[in-house]
C-alpha positions in Angstrom: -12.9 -6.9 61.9 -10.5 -5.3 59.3 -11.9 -8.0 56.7 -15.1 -6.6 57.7 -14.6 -3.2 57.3 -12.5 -3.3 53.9 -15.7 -5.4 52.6 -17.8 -2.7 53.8 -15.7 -0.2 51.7 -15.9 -2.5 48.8 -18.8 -2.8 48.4 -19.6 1.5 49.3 -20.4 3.7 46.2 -17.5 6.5 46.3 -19.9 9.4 45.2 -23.1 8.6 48.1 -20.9 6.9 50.7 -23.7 3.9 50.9 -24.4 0.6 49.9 -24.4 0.2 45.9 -27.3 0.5 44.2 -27.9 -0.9 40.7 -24.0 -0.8 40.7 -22.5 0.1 37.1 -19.0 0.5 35.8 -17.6 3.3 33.6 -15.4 2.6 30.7 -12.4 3.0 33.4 -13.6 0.2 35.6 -15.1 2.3 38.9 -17.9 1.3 39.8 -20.9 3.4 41.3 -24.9 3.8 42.0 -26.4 4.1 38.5 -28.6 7.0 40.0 -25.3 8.8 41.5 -23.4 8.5 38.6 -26.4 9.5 35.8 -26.6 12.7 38.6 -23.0 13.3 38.0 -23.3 13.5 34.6 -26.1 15.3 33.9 -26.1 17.8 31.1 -23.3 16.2 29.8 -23.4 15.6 25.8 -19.8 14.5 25.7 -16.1 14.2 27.6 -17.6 12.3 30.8 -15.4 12.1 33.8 -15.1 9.4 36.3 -15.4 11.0 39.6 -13.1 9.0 41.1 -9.8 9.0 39.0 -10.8 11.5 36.4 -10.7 10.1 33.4 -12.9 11.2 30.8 -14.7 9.4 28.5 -16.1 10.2 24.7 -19.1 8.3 25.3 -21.6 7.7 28.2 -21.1 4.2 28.7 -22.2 2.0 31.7 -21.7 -1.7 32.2 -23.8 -3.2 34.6 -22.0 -5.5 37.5 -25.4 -7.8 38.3 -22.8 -10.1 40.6 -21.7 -6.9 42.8 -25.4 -6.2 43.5 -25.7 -9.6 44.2 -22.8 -9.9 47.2 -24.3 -6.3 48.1 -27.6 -7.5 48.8 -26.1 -10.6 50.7 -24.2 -7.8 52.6 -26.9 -6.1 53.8 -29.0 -9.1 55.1 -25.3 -10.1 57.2 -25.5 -6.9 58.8 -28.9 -6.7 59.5 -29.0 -10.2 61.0 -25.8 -9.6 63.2 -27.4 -5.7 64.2 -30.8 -6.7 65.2 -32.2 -6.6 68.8 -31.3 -10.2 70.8 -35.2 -10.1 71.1 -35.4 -10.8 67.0 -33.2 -13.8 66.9 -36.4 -16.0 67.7 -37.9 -18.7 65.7 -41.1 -17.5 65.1 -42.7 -21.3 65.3 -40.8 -22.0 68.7 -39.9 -18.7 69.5 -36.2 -20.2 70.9 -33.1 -18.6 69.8 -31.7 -19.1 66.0 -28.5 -21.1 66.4 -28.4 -23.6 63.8 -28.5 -22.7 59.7 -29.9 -25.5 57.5 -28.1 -25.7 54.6 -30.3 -27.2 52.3 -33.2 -24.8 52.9 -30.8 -21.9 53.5 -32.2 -20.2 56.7 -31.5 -20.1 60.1 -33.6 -22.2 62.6 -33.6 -23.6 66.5 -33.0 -26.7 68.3 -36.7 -27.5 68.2 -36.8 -27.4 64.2 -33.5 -29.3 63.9 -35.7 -32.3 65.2 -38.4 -31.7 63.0 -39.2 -34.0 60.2 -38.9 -31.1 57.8 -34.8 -30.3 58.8 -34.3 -33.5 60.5 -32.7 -35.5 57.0 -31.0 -32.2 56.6 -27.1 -30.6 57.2 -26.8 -27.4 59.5 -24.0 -25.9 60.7 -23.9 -23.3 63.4 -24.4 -19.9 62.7 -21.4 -18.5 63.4 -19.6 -21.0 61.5 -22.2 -21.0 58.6 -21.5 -17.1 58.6 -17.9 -17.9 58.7 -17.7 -20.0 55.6 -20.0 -17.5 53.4 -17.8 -14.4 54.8 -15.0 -15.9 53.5 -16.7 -16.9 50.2 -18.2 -13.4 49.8 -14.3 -12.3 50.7 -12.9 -14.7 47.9 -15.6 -13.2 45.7 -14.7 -9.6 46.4 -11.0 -10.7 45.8 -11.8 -12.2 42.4 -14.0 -9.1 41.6 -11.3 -6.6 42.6 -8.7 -8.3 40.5 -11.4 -8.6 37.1 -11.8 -5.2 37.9 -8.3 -4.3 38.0 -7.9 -6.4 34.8 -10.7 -4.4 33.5 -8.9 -1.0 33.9 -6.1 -2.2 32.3 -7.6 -3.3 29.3 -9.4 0.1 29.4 -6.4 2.0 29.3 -4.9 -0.2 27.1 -7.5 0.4 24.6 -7.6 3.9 25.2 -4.3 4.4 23.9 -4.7 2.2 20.7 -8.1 4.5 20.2 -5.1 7.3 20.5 -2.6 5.5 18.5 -5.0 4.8 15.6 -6.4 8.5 16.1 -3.0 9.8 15.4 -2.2 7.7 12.8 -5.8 8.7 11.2 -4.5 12.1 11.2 -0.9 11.8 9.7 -2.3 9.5 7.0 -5.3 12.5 6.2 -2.6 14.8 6.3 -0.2 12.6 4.0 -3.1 12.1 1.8 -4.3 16.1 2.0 -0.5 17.0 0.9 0.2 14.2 -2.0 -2.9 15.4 -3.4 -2.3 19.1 -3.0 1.2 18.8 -4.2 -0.4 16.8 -7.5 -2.8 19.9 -8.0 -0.1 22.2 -7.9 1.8 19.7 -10.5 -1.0 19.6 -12.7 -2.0 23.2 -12.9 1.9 24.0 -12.9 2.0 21.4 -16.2 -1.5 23.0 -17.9 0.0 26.4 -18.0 3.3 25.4 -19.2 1.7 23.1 -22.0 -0.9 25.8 -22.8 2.0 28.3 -23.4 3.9 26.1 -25.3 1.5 25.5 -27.5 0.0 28.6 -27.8 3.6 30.0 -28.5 4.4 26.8 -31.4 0.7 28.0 -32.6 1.6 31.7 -32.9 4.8 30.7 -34.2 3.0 28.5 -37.0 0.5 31.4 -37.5 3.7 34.3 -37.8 5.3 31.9 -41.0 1.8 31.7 -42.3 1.5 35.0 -42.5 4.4 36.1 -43.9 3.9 33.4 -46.9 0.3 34.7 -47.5 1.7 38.3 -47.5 4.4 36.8 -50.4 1.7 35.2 -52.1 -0.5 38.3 -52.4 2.6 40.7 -53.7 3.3 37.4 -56.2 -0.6 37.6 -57.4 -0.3 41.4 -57.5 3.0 41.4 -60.1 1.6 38.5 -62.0 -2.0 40.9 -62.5 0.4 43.8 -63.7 2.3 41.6 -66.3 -1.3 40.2 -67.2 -2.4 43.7 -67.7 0.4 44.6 -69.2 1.3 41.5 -71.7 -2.8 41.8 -72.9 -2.4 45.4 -73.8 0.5 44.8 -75.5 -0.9 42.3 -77.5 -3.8 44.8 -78.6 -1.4 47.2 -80.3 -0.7 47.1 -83.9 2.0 44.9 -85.2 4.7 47.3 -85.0 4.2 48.6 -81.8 3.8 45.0 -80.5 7.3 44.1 -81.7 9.2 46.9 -80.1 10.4 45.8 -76.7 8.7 42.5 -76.8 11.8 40.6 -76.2 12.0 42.5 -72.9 8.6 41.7 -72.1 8.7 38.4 -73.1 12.5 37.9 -70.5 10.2 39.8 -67.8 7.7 36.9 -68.3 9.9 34.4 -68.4 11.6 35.3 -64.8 8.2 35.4 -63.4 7.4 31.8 -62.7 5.9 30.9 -59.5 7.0 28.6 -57.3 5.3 26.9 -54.5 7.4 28.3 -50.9 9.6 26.7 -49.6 8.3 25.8 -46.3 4.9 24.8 -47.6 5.0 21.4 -46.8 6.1 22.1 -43.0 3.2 24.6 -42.9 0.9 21.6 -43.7 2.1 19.6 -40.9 0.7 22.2 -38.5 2.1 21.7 -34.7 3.9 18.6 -35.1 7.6 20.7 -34.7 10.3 19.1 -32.2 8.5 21.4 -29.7 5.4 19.6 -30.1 6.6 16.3 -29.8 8.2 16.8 -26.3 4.7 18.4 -25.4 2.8 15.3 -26.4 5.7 13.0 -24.4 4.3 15.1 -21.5 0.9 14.6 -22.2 1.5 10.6 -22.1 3.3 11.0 -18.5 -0.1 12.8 -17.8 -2.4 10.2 -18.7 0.0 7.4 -17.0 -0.5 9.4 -13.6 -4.0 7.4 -12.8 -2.5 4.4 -13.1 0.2 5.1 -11.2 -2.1 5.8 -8.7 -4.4 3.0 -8.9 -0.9 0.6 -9.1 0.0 2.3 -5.6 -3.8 1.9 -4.5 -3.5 -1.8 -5.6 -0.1 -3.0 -4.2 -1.4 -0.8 -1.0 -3.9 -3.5 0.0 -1.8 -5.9 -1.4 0.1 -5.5 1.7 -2.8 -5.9 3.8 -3.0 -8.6 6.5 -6.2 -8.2 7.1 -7.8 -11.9 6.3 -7.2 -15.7 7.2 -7.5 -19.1 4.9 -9.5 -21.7 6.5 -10.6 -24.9 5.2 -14.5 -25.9 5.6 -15.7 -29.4 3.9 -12.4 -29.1 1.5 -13.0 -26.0 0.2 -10.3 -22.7 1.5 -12.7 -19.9 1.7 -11.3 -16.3 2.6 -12.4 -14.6 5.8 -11.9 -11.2 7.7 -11.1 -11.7 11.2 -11.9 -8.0 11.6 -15.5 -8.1 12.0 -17.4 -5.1 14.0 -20.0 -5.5 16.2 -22.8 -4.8 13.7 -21.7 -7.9 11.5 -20.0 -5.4 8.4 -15.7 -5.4 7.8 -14.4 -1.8 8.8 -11.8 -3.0 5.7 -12.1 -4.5 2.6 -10.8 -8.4 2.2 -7.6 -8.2 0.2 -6.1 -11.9 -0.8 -2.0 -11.0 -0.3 -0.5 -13.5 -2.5 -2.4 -16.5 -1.1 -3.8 -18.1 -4.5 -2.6 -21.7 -4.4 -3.4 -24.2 -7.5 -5.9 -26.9 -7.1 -4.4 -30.4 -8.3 -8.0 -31.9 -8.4 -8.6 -29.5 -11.0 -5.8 -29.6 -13.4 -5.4 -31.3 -16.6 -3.4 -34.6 -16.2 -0.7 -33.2 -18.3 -0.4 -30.1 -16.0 2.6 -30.5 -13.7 2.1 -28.9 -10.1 4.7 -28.0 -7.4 4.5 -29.1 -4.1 3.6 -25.9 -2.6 0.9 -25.7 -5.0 2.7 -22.1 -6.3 3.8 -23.1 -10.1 2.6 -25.2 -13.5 3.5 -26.5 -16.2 2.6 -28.8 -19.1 4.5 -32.1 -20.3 3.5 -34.3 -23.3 3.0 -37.2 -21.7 -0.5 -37.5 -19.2 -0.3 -38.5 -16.1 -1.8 -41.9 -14.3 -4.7 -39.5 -12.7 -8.6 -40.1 -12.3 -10.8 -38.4 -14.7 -13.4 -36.6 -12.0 -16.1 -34.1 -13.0 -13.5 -31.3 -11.6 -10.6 -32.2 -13.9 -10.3 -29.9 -16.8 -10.0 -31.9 -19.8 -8.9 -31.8 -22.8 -8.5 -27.8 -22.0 -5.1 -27.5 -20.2 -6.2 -25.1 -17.4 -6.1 -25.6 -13.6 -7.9 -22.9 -11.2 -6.8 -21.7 -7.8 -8.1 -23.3 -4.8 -9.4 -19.9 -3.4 -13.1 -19.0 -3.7 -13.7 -15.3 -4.1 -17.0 -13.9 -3.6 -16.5 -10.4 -2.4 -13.8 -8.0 -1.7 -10.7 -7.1 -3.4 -8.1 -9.4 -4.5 -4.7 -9.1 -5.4 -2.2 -11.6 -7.1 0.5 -12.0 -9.3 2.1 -14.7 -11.7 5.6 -15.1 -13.6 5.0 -15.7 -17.2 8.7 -15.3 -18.2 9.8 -15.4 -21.7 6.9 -18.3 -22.2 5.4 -17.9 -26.1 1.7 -18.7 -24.6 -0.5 -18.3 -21.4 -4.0 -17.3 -20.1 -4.2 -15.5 -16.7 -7.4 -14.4 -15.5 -11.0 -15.3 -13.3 -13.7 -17.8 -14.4 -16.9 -19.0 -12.7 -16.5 -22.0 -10.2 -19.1 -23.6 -12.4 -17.9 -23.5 -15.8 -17.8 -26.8 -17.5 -14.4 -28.8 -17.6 -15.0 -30.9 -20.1 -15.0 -30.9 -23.9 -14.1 -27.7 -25.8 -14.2 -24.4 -24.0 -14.7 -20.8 -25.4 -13.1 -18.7 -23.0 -15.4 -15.3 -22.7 -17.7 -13.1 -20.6 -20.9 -14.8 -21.8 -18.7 -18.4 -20.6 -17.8 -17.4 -17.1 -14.4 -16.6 -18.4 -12.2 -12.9 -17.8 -8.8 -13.4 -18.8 -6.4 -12.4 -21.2 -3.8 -14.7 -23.4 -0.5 -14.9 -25.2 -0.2 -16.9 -28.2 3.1 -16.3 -30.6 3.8 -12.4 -29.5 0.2 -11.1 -29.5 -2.0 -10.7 -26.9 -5.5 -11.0 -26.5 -8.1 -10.0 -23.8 -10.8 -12.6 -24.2 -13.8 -10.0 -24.6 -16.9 -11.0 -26.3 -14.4 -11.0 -29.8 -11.2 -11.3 -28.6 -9.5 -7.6 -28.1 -6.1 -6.9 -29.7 -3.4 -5.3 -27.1 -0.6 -3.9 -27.5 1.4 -3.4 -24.6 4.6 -1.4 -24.3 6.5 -4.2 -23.3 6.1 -7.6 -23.2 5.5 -8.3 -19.0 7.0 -11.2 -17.3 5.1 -11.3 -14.5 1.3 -10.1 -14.6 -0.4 -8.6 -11.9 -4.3 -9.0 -11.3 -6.3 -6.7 -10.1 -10.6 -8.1 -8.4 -12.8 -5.7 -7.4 -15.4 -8.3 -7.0 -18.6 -5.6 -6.1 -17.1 -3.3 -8.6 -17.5 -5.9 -11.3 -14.0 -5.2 -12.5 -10.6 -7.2 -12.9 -7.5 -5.6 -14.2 -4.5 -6.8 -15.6 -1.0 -5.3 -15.8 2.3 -5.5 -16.8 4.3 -5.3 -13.6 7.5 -4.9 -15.1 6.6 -1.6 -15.6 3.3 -0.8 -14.1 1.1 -0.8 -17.5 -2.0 -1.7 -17.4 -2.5 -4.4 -20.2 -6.4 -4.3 -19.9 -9.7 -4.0 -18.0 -12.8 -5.8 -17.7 -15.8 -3.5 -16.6 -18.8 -3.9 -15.3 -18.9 -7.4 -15.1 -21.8 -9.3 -13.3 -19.4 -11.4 -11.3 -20.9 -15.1 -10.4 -21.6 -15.7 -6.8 -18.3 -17.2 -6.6 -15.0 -16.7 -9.2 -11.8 -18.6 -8.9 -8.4 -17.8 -10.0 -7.5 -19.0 -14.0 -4.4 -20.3 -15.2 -2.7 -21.9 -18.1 0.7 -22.4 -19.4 -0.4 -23.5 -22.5 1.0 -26.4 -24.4 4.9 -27.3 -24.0 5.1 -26.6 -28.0 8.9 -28.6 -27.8 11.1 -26.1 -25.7 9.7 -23.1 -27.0 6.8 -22.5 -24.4 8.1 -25.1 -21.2 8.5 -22.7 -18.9 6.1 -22.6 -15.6 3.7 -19.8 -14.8 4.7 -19.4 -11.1 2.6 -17.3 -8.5 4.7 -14.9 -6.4 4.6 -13.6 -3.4 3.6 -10.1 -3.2 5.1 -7.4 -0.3 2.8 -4.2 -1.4 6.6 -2.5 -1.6 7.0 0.1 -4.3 
């Protein structure tokens, strides 16, 4: 009877006191009649409680429990077979008493329709025992039900408090964000008025000395009129007049050479004083603050674990686990120092480590099939990863090698015969070849970076069309390629270039990257 009564209470919505119906859950895991609860919550646009434990909501969801309406129903039809009048247990053919229950054709039936031909071939129990065995699979049901439920509320609450984890952590990083950028305002508008002073200050400084020599150089023109006037009167006066005193004049004349000032040739080199300099060193650090940023933005989803290698038909493809219901990634695929080199691809006098992570060349070949995906006689070997959307972030060791090319090319360029690396080839990269360095533009681009890097860091923005390339030594940029109409599918581009003796033996060696400043 207990069992009994504990089912009944089961299976009892908590708001009407009756029998479910059209049982739903809320997000917490109670269940209750979809027309009580929609009743409970009406006028509600938001914050919906659960009126048994309380807890609210942001949204108005309800889960339908189809197998609680189910036992429900059987409920129901228990109890109104074991309430009915003694009268009502009749079969309605025979009109005996209903003690047998036929369980192939699931219904109760008498003694005179257990000898019929149509249950005769047929198992039945007794009814009590028949309503025995389902009571206690309707129990066992309830039990499992109870427990999914249970397990249901804890996963609620557990993913409550990630929703309020991730909220918080939303918040600090706005805030972080809000403040860096706040703070680089204040830098910047701090910085604009000093440099504007400073300059204006050189500028009226400049202006002061030029003035002062103008002023010279009108009182110089004025004397030199006088002794003009004064020499061509004296030269109109008869011949002994002239002579007296012209050997006074003539000393007069003589001490009245101009001279260019001074300071002349510094007034022609307008603003470029000490002062100046030190203005334009700050106007460098200026210009180096976006990509400082977009270095901190890079090695930021560098260090994103957001993606997973698998292998399908032999080729690794790159794939975000964190997929939303719609079908569209909440974050953007970043490759974190997962490019590995693809041996079927390299040249046979390319030399590969075992982990697939280094290369280099050696004179001699090695005993290896010439196949259609064998780079030869180029000596370049691609990464095995496929990139087709998403950002992507790697970096390579170049050392003190003399020559190497580090970039993307189309997974269908050709691999045979001779190869102009460009744009218009399926090729963005960028070489070293006896101290300069070359991006491999549509004619090859001249850079000059501050610093010869020794490890390269590369940069894919696949839908932005763009790759970058920088020193990481000291987070230069060495060069970028924009708006690029990207293949449907790039792969990474390496080579160490020839051996050239001892001079350029070194490996180009792909290293792991942390996203740590």
């Amino acid at each position: 009877m207990a069992a009994n009564k504990q089912l009944r209470e089961e299976a009892t919505c908590s708001i009407c006191l009756e029998y479910f119906t059209d049982p739903v859950a809320a997000e917490c895991g109670h269940a209750f009649c979809l027309s009580c609860i929609t009743r409970c919550w009406e006028g509600l646009e938001t914050d919906f409680p659960c009126p048994q434990c309380r807890e609210t909501s942001k949204n108005k969801i309800l889960r339908p429990i189809r197998q609680l309406g189910n036992i429900v129903e059987l409920l129901k039809q228990l109890q109104t077979l074991s309430a009915a009048p003694q009268g009502e247990n009749l079969c309605r053919e025979h009109e005996e008493k209903l003690k047998l229950f036929c369980e192939e054709d699931q219904v109760p039936i008498c003694v005179i329709c257990r000898e019929s031909r149509e249950h005769k071939a047929h198992s039945v129990l007794p009814i009590p025992e028949a309503a025995l065995g389902y009571k206690k699979s309707l129990h066992d049901h309830v039990e499992r039900l109870k427990k999914e439920l249970k397990d249901l509320q804890t996963w609620t609450a557990e993913g409550s408090r990630t929703a309020e984890e991730l909220e918080e952590i939303f918040k600090n990083q706005t805030k972080k964000i809000l403040n860096t950028f706040e703070l680089l305002k204040q830098f910047l508008e701090k910085e604009e008025k000093q440099l504007l002073s400073e300059l204006e200050e050189e500028h009226e400084e400049k202006m002061t000395k030029i003035r002062e020599k103008l002023s010279k150089l009108e009182k110089l023109q004025s004397t030199h009129q006088d002794m003009i006037t004064e020499v061509e009167g004296k030269c109109q006066q008869q011949d002994v007049e002239l002579l007296k005193d012209v050997q006074i004049i003539l000393g007069r004349c003589d001490q009245m050479k101009a001279e260019k000032p001074q300071e002349e040739a510094a007034v022609e080199q307008t603003l470029q004083s000490r002062k100046h300099a030190s203005l334009e060193d700050k106007l460098l650090e200026l210009k180096a603050i976006p990509v400082e940023l977009e270095w901190r933005y890079m090695k930021t989803y560098a260090n994103a674990n957001n993606y997973h290698k698998i292998q399908r038909n032999g080729i690794i493809e790159l794939q975000n686990p964190d997929i939303s219901p719609k079908g569209y990634n909440r974050d953007p695929i970043i490759l974190k120092a997962a490019v590995t080199l693809d041996p079927d691809t390299a040249h046979r006098r390319l030399i590969l480590s075992e982990d697939g992570r280094s290369v280099r060349h050696r004179d001699r070949a090695q005993d290896l099939p010439d196949t259609p995906q064998r780079f030869n006689p180029v000596i370049n070997v691609l990464g095995r990863e496929r990139l087709s959307s998403g950002r992507h972030y790697w970096e390579v060791e170049v050392g003190d090698k003399t020559g190497w090319d580090l970039g993307v090319c189309d997974e269908a360029v050709s691999r045979k015969g001779g190869i102009t690396a460009s744009p218009e080839n399926g090729y963005w990269a960028v070489l070293l070849r006896d101290g300069e360095y070359k991006a491999l533009t549509s004619r090859p681009t001249l850079l000059t970076p501050r610093a010869p890097p020794r490890a390269v860091g590369l940069f894919l923005d696949y839908e932005a069309g763009r790759l970058s390339l920088y020193n990481v030594d000291d987070r230069s940029l060495l060069f970028t390629f924009c708006g690029a109409s990207f293949p449907p599918t790039l792969r990474p581009f390496f080579s160490p270039h020839l051996r050239e003796g001892w001079r350029n033996a070194g490996a180009l060696r792909i290293l792991p990257v942390t996203g740590q400043e």
